[in-house]
N, C-alpha and C positions, 0 to 999 in steps of 0.2 A: 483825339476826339473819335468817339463813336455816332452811328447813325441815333442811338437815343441819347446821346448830349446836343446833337446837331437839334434832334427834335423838341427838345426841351429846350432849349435855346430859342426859339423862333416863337414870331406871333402867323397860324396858320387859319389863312383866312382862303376865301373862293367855295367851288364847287362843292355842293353837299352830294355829288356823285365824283368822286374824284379817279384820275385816269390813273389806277392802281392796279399791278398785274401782280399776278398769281406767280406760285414757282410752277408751274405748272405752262402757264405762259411764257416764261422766260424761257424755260427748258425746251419749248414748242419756236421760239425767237432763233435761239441756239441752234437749235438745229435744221432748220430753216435756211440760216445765216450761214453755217458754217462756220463760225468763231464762236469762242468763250467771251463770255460777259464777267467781266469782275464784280466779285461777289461783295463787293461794299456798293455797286453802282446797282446789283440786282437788291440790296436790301434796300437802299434809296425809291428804285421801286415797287417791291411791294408794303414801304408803310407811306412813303411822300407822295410819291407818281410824279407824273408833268406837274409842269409848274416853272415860274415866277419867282425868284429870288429878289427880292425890292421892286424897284421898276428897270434891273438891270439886266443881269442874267437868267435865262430860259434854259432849263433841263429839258429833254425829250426822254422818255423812258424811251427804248429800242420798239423805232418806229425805220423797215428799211426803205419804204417810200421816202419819206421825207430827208433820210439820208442822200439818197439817190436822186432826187433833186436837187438838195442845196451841193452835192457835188457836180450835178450836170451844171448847176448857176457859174459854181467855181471855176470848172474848165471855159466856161462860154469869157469868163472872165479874162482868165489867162491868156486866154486867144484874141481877144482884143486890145490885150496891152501886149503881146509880143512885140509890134514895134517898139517899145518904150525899151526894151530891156536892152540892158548893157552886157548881159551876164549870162550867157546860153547855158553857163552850168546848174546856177540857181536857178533858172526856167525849167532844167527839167529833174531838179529835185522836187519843185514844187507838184510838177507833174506826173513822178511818180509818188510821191505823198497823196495825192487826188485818188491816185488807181488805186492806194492799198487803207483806206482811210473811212473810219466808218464815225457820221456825225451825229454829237450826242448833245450839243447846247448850241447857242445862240444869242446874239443879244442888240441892242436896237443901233449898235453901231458898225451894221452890216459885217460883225466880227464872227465866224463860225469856229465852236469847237471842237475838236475833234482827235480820236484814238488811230495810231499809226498800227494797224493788228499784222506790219511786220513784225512788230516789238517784243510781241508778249513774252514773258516768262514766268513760268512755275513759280519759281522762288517767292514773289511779291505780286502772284496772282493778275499782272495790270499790262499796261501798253504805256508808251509814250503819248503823252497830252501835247496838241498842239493846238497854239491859236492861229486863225486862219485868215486875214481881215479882207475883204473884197473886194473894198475901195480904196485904193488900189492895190489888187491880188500882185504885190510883187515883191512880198515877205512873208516867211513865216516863223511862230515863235514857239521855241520849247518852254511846257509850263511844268512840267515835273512827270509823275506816275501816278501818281496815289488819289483817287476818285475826289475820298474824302477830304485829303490835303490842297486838290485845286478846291472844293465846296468853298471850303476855312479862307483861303487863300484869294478868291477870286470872287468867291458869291455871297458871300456875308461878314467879309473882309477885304480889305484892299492894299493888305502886305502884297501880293505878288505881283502887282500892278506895277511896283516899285524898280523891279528890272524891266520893264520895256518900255519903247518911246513912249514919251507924254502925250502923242498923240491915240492913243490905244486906250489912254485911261477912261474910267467909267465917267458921265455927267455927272456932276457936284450933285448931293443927294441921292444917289439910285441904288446905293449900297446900302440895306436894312435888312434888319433881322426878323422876315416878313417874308413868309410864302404863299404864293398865290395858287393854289394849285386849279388846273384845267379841269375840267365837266370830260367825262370817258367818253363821251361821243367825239372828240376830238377825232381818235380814228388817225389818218394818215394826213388831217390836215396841217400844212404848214405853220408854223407860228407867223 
């Protein structure tokens, strides 16, 4: 799948200002940032932008406020369920997953996605996907590499769902071939 089969595939409805950046923007992100942006996730923004995948999945085009929030949420998290854990190793994988971790979707089952930019490599241009769930922060789930293969997989399909607890699945209905995209004033607010 390419980003114009993903786009031809959908019904795209929302903002007739839509939050779409520039290579110019991106390249201004990057370097800002100090990571590379995979170049399937930078074409996703500049022809889709933010937005709404059904009423499930929320993409953020590279916003690093709202990263650095929803990872301050995550640690505030972690650190209140410390007592619960059984497992000081997994606490602090998750923990260094938080420190090196930059988030790029979202969705209304306080689930955060997110790129491990220890990962990256050349070869396949990507990072490791992970999901991240908050309630309760005391797993985490590898979803693959490939931008476009979580999209397919996770945001207008529900093949990947298939390997992780039933409790992680999306609500009945909220997977559609329907993007909502966000009005550019969005800015660094949160979804």
């Amino acid at each position: 799948m390419t980003i114009e089969d993903l786009v031809s595939s959908l019904e795209i409805v929302g903002s007739p200002n839509p939050d779409i950046f520039t290579l110019e923007d991106l390249a201004q992100f990057e370097m800002e940032a100090g990571f590379r942006l995979p170049d399937d996730y930078k074409q996703f923004c500049r022809t889709l932008g933010s937005g709404q995948f059904g009423g499930h999945m929320k993409i953020c085009c590279p916003r690093i406020e709202y990263s650095r929030k929803s990872i301050s949420f995550m640690k505030i998290a972690l650190w209140l369920a410390k007592e619960e854990f059984g497992n000081f190793d997994l606490a602090q994988e998750i923990k260094d997953l938080l420190n090196a971790c930059f988030v790029f979707g979202t969705n209304p089952n306080c689930q955060d996605v997110v790129w491990d930019l220890r990962t990256y490599q050349e070869s396949d241009d990507s990072y490791d996907i992970y999901l991240i769930p908050l309630d309760p922060l005391d797993e985490f789930y590898f979803l693959g590499r490939s931008f476009l293969k979580f999209l397919e997989d996770f945001c207008i399909g529900e093949q990947g769902y298939k390997n992780l607890p039933e409790h992680l699945y999306p609500c009945e209905g909220t997977i559609a071939r329907r993007f909502t995209r966000y009005d550019s004033s969005i800015g660094s607010v949160a979804f």
